[in-house]
C-alpha positions in Angstrom: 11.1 29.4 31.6 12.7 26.2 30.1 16.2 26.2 30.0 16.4 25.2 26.9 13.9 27.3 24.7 11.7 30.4 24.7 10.4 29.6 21.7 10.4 27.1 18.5 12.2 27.5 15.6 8.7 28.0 13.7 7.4 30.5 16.1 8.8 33.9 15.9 7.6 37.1 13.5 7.5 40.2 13.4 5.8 40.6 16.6 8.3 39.3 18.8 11.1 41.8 17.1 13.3 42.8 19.7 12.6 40.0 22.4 15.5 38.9 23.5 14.9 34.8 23.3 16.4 31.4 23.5 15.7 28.4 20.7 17.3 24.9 20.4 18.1 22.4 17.4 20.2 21.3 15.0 22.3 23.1 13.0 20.9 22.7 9.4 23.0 24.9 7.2 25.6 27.3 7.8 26.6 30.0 5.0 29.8 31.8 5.8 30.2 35.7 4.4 33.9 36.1 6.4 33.1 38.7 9.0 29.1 37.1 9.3 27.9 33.7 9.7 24.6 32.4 9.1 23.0 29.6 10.7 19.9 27.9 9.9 18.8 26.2 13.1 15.7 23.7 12.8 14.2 21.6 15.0 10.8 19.6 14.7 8.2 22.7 13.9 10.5 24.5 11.4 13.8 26.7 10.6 15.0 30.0 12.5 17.5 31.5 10.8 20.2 32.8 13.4 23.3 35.2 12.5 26.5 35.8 14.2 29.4 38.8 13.7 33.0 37.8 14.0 33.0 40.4 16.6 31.2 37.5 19.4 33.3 36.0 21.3 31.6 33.1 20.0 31.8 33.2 16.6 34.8 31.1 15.9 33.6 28.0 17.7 30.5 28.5 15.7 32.5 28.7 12.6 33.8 25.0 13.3 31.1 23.4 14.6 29.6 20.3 12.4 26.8 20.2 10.8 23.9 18.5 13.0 25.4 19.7 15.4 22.5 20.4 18.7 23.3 23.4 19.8 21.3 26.6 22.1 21.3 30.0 21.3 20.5 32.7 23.1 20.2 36.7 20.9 17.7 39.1 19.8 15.0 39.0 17.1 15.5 41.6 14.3 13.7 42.4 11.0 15.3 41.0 7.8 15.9 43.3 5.3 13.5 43.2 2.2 15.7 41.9 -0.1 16.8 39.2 2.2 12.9 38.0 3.4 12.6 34.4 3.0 8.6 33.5 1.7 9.8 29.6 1.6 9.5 29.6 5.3 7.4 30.9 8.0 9.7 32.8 10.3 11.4 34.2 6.8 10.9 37.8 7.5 12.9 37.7 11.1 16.4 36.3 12.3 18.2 36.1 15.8 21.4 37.5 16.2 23.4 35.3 18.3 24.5 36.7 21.6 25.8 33.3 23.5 25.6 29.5 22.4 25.9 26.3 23.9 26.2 23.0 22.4 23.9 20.1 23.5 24.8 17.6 21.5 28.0 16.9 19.4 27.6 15.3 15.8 30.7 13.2 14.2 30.7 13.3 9.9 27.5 12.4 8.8 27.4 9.1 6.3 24.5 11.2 4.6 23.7 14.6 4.7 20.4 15.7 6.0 19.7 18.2 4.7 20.0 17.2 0.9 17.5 15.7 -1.6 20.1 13.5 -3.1 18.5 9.8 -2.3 21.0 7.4 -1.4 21.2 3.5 -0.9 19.0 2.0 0.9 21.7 0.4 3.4 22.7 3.7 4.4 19.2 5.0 4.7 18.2 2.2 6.7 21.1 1.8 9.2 21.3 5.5 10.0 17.3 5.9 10.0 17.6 8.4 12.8 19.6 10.7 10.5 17.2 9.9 7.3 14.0 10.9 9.5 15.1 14.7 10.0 15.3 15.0 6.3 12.5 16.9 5.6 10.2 15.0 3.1 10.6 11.7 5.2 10.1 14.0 8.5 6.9 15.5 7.1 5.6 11.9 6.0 5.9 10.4 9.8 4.4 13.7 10.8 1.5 13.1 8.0 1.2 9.7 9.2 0.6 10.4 13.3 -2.2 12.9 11.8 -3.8 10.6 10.2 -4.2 8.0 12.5 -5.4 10.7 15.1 -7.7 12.1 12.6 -9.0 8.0 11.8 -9.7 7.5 15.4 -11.9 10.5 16.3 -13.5 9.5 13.1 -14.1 6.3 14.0 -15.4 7.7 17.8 -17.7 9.6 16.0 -19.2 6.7 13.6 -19.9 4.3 17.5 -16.8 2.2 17.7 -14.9 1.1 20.8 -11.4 0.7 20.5 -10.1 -2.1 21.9 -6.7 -3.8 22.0 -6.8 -7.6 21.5 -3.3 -10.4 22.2 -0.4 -10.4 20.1 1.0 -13.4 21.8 -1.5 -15.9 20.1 -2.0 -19.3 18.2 -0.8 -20.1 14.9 -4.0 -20.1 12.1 -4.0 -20.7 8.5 -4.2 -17.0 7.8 -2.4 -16.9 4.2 1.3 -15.8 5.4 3.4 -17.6 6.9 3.3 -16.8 11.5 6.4 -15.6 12.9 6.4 -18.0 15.9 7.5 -17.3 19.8 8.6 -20.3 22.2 7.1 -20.6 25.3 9.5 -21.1 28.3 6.4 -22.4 30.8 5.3 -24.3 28.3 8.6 -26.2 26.9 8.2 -27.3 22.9 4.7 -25.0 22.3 4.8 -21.6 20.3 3.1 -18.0 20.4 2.6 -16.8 17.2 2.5 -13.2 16.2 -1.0 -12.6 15.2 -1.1 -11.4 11.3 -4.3 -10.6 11.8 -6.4 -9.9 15.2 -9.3 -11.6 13.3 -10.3 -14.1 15.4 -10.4 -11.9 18.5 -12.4 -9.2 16.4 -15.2 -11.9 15.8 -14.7 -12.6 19.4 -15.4 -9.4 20.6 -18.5 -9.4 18.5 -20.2 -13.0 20.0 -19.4 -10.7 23.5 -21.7 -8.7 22.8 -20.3 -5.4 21.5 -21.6 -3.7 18.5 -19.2 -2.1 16.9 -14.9 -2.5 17.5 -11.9 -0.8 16.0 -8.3 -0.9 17.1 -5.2 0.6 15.0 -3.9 -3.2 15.0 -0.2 -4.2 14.5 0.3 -7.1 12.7 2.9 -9.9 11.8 3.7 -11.7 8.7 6.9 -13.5 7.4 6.3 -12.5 3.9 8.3 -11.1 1.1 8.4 -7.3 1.2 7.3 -5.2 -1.8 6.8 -1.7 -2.7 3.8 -1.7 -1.0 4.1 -4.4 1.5 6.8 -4.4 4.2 8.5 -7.3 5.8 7.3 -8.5 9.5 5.1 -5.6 10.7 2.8 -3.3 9.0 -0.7 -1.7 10.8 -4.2 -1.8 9.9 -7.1 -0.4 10.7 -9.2 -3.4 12.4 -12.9 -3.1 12.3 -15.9 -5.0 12.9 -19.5 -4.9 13.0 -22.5 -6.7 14.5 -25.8 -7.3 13.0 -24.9 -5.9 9.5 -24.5 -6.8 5.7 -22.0 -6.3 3.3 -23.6 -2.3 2.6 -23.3 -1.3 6.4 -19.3 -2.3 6.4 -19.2 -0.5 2.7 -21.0 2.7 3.6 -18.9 3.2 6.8 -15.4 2.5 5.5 -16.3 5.1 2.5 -17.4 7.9 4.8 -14.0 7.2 6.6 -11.9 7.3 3.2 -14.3 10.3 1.7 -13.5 11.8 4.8 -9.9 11.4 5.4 -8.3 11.5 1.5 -10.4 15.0 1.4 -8.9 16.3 4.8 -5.5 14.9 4.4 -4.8 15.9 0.2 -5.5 18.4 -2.3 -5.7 15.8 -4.9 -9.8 14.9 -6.2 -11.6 12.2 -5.6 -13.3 10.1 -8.5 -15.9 9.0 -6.8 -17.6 9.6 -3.2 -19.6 6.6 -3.9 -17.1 3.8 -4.8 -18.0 1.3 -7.6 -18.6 -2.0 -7.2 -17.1 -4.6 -9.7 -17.2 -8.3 -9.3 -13.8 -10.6 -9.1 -14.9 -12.2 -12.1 -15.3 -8.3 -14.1 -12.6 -7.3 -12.5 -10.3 -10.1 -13.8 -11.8 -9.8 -17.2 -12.0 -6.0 -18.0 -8.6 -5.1 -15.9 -6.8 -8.5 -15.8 -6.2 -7.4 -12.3 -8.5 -7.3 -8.9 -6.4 -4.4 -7.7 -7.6 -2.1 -10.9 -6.5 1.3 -11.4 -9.7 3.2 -12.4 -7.6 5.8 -13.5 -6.9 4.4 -16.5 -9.6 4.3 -18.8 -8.5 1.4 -20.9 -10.4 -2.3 -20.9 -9.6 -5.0 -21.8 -11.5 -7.6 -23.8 -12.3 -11.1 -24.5 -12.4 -11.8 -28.6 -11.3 -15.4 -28.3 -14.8 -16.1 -30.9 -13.2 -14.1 -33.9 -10.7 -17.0 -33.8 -13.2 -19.8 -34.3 -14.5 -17.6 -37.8 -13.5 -18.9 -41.0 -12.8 -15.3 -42.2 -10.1 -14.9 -39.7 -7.0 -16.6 -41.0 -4.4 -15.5 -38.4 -3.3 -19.0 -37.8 -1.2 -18.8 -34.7 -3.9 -17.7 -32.7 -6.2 -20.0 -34.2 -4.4 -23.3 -33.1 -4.0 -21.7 -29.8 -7.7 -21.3 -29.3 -8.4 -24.9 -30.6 -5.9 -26.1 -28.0 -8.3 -24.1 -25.2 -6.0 -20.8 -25.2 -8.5 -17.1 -25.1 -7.6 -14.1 -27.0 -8.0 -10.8 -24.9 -7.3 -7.4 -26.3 -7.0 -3.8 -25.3 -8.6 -0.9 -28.2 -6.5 2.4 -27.6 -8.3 5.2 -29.1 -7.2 7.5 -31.8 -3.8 5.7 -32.2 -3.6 5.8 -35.8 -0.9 8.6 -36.4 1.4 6.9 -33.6 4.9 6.0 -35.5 5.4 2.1 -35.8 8.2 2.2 -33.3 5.2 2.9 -30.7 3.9 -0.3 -31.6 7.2 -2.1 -31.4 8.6 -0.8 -28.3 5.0 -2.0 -26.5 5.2 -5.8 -28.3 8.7 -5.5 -27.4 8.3 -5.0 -23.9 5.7 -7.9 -24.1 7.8 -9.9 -24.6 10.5 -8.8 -21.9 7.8 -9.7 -19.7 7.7 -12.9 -20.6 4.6 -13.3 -22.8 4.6 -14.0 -26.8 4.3 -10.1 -27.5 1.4 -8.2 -28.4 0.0 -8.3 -32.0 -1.6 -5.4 -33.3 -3.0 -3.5 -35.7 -5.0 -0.4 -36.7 -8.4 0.2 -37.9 -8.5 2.2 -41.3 -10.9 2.9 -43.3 -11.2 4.4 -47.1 -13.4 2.9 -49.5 -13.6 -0.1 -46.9 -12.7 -1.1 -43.4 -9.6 -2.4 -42.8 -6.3 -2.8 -40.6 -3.0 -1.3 -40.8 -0.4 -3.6 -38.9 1.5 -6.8 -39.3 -1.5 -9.2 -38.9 -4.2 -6.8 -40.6 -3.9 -9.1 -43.5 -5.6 -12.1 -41.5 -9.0 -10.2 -41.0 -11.8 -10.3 -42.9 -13.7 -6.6 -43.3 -16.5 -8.3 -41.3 -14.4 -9.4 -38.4 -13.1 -6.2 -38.0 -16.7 -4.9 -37.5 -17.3 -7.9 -34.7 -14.3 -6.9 -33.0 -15.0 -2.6 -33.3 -18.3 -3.5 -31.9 -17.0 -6.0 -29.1 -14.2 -3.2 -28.1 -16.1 -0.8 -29.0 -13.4 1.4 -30.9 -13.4 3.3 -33.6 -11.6 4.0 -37.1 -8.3 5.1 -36.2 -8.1 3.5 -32.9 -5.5 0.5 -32.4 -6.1 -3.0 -31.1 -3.2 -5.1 -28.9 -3.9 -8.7 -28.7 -2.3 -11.9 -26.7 -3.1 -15.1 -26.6 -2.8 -17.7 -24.1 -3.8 -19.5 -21.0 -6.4 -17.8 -18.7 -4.0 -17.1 -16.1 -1.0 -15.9 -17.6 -3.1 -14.2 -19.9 -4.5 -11.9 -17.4 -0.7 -11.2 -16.2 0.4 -9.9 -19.6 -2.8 -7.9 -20.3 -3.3 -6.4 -16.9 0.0 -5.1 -17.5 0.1 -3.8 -21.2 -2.8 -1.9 -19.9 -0.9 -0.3 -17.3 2.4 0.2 -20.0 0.1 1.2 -22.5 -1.8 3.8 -20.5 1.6 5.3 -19.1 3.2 5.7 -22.4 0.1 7.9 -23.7 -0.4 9.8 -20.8 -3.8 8.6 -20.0 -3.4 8.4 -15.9 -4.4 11.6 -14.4 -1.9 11.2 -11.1 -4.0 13.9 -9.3 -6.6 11.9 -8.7 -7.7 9.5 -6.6 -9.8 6.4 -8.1 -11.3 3.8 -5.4 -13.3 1.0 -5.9 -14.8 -2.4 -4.3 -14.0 -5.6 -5.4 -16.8 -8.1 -4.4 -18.3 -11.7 -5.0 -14.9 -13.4 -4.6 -14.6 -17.1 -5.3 -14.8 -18.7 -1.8 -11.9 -21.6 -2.8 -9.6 -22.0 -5.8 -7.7 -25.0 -7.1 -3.6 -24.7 -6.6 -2.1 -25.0 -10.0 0.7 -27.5 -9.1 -1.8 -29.3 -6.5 -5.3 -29.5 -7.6 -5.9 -28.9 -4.1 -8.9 -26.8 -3.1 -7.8 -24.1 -1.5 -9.8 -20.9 0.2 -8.9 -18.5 -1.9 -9.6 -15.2 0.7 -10.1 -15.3 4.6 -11.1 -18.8 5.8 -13.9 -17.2 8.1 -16.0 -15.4 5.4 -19.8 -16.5 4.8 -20.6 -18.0 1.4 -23.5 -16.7 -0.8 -26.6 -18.2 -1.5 -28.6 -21.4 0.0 -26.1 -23.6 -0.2 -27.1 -27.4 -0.5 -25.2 -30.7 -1.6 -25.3 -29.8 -5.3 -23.1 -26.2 -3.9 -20.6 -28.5 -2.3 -19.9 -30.6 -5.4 -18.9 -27.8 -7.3 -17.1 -25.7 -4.8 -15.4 -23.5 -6.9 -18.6 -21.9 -8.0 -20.2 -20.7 -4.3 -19.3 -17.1 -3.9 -18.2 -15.6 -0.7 -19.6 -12.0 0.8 -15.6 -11.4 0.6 -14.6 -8.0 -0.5 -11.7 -5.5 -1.4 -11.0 -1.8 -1.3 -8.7 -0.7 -4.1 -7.1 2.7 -4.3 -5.1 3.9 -7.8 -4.3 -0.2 -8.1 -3.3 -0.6 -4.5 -5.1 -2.7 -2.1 -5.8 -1.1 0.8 -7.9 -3.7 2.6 -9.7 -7.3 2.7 -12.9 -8.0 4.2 -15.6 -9.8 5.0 -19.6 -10.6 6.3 -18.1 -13.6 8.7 -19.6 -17.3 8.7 -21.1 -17.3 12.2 -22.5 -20.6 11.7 -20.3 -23.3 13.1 -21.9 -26.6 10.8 -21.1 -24.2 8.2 -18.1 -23.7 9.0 -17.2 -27.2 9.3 -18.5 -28.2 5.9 -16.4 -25.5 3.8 -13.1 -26.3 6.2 -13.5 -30.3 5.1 -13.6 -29.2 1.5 -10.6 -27.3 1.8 -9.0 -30.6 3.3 -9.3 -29.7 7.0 -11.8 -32.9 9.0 -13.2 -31.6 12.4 -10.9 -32.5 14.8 -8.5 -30.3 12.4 -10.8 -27.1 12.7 -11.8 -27.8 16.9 -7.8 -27.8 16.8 -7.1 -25.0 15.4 -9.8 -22.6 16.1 -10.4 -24.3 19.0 -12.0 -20.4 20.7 -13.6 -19.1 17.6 -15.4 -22.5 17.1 -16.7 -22.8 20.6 -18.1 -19.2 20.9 -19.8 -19.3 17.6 -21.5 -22.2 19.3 -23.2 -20.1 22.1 -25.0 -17.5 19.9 -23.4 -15.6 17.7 -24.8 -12.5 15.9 -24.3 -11.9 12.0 -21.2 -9.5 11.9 -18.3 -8.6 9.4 -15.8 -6.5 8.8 -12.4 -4.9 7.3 -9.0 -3.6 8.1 -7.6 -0.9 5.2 -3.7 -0.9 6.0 -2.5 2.2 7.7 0.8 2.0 5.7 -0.5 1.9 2.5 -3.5 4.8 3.1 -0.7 7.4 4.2 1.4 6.2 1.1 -1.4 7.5 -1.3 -1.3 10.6 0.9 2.2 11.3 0.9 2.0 10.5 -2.9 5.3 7.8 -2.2 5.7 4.6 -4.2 7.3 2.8 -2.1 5.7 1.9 1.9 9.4 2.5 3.4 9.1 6.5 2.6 5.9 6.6 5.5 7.1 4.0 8.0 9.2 5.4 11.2 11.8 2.1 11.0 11.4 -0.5 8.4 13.6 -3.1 7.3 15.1 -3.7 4.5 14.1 -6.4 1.2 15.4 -9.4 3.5 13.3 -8.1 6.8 16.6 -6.8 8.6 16.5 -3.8 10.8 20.2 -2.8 9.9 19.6 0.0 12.5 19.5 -2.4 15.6 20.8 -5.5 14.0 18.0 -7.3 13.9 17.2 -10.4 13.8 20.3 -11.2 16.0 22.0 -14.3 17.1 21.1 -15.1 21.2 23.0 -16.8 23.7 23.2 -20.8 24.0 22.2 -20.0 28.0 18.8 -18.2 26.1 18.2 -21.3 23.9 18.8 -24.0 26.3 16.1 -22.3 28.6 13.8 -22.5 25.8 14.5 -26.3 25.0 15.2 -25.1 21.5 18.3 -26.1 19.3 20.2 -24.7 16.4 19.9 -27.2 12.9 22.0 -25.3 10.5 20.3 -26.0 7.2 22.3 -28.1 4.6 
């Protein structure tokens, strides 16, 4: 038998009543009645309660041992009392009555207690991350997330993938974050980079000759952390296909996401067949290509009503002259809402850093018309144009913004988030996903004018593309797609450009000659040149999936050790100074910025 344990402390019932056993963990809570002394003992599987009389021998270095505290005990298992059955935990009808103890391993005063729901800074939480993990939400999460990565690979099995491992010492590549870069002792003055991405190797793997690959790939990315995005390291699920179209990678990826949301949450699904919506839809109904479906509010282009004579509201009207658009949002059945609804949204506006919101109300008694600040500046025929353009209805409201394209999809995208939240409209027990598709394949840097690529570098433009394509490049399309869960992205993708000509002629518009592109993708470039087969595919982030299933906000609650805002590990100290003996091996000097 091990020394240690007979059994777990989520394994005994009513079955193993007077066994005399042996369990092991950490002391959890301790409730002390004077002559008895309760002990809730847990460990990974669950909680035992144990009890000891002031009678044992024992008992008094129980009393005073700390909290956290890894101890051994050693008793019988007896039947609570009714009155004293636990139903919040499995092993809640039995407890052990303490015959001997032993202490494994001594705790000093904990900075934060474990077993509390309080939250606390996220310094402390970070630097003691050992102690945060055995709280139990944050315990269950990691567990959650080992589950579902288990449960994504047999999946993935089961679909014909391979699972292969590809380099994480690489080359740098213009992959849209910045590299985190490693110096090469053999090789004095060159750098490694971390891949942030395995994509290269995944289209590798495909000109080999394989069909179908998949790896649970880490990757690397000196970016600024979010709520959803963590500094450094995050994992994805890495896929690719060969001989496919944009369909095949859709159809697999939603069998796996069907698949795993339904297994791994009680929560429904909105769809089992995801919608497709186009960038340029997505940009103008949502403001946003990460839209939350679960809001049912669109937004709408009425920058025409401001060219009408009828419409006098002459602060938009200048606006429009000047090449400004006009997009509005029609909440329905808003009419009774008190004025200080109205205020506290255009108010908000503008602590966003827009204009505000105008608005107003559609009434109608003998006549249409509309209740609000600028309902004056409508004609009763332009407030049919715009019910039938928003489709809305008497009694529903209108929130309007003007403004350059741009930051005019900021501000509304948002208002229709604000504006959703503060009438309830998101049904948080759902899930929503959707495709975004037919991206842009470049876009124009504002501060610039450079064409840039506007997704992955690698992706295969749509259509027959001729010299006419290439002088307007900001009209050819790419089979480039997202997956977009409740307003998170949980993946990029692509059908890849196999085609090395290609290839060369979208990397010189984007400012990059040949000898640029031979340099840089120096492998990809020369495999594609000995027959390559039509593949693509996508990598949902691993983080960000078990984030929707642990119903977290922020990717820190579902990752085992992250860092903090400014990618530290306060835990281990990292990143760290080295030793001048380290640096001088590597030929590599210290310029303190001035």
């Amino acid at each position: 038998m091990n020394k240690y344990r007979s059994h777990n402390c989520n394994e005994l019932r009513k079955d193993d009543l007077d066994k005399n056993i042996s369990i092991s963990g950490w002391i959890n809570k301790k409730r002390d009645h004077g002559n008895l002394l309760f002990i809730d003992l847990r460990d990974n599987y669950g909680i035992t309660q144990c009890i000891i009389d002031k009678e044992n021998k024992n008992f008094l270095d129980l009393e005073k041992t700390q909290l956290e505290t890894v101890i051994k005990v050693s008793g019988k298992v007896v039947s609570r009392s009714d009155e004293t059955i636990n139903k919040e935990i499995e092993t809640g009808e039995i407890e052990v009555v303490i015959n001997e103890f032993e202490i494994l391993g001594t705790c000093k005063e904990l900075p934060m207690p474990v077993f509390s729901d309080q939250e606390y800074a996220e310094e402390i939480r970070l630097k003691y991350r050992f102690l945060d993990l055995r709280r139990k939400k944050i315990h269950e999460n990691i567990i959650l997330r080992s589950k579902v990565i288990s449960y994504i690979r047999n999946e993935m099995t089961k679909l014909g993938f391979l699972e292969f491992q590809t380099p994480i010492l690489t080359s740098s590549s213009p992959e849209g974050a910045r590299d985190f870069l490693v110096p090469s002792r053999l090789n004095p003055g060159k750098f490694y980079a971390l891949p942030q991405a395995p994509q290269q190797f995944k289209q590798l793997i495909m000109v080999s000759g394989f069909d179908k690959y998949f790896q649970i790939a880490p990757c690397f990315r000196d970016e600024d952390a979010r709520a959803d995005r963590s500094p450094g390291e995050f994992y994805q699920l890495d896929l690719e296909m060969s001989f496919v179209e944009q369909e095949d990678v859709f159809n697999v990826v939603e069998t796996l996401m069907v698949n795993t949301f339904k297994k791994f949450s009680n929560k429904k699904l909105l769809y089992d067949k995801f919608p497709k919506i186009s960038y340029a839809d997505a940009m103008l109904n949502y403001g946003s290509d990460k839209p939350d479906l679960r809001n049912p509010l669109l937004i709408n282009d009425i920058t025409e009503i401001f060219t009408r004579e009828d419409v006098s509201f002459e602060i938009f009207k200048k606006l429009v002259k000047s090449g400004s658009k006009v997009r509005c949002i029609s909440t329905k059945n808003t009419k009774d809402k008190p004025r200080s609804f109205f205020d506290n949204i255009d108010k908000w506006a503008k602590e966003q850093g827009a204009s505000g919101l105008a608005y107003f109300t559609f009434e109608k008694e003998d006549q249409l018309s509309a209740k609000g600040p600028i309902g004056k500046f409508f004609s009763q025929e332009a407030l049919e144009e715009i019910m039938k353009q928003t489709n809305s209805e008497v009694g529903d409201s209108i929130f309007m913004a003007c403004g350059k394209q741009n930051d005019l999809e900021k501000i509304t995208s948002l208002a229709r988030d604000k504006i959703a939240k503060d009438l309830d409209l998101i049904d948080d027990n759902v899930f929503a996903f959707c495709w975004i598709v037919d991206y842009p394949m470049f876009e124009k840097d504002e501060v610039t004018n450079k064409i840039e690529f506007s997704h992955n570098p690698f992706s295969m433009p749509q259509g027959n593309l001729n010299e006419e394509n290439f002088e307007k490049p900001l009209d050819i399309l790419a089979y480039q797609y997202d997956i977009v869960c409740n307003g998170i992205e949980l993946s990029s993708g692509a059908i890849r450009n196999h085609k090395p000509e290609l290839m060369y002629k979208l990397f010189s518009i984007a400012g990059y000659d040949k000898k640029q592109v031979d340099e840089k993708f120096s492998g990809m470039i020369n495999a594609l040149s000995y027959g390559a087969p039509p593949h693509g595919g996508i990598a949902p982030g691993i983080d960000r999936i078990v984030m929707l299933l642990a119903n977290e906000k922020n990717i820190r609650e579902v990752t085992m050790f992250p860092m903090n805002q400014n990618a530290q590990d306060l835990m281990m100290k990292a990143p760290s100074d080295v030793s001048e003996d380290q640096l001088k091996e590597l030929g590599i000097a210290i310029k303190n910025k001035k």
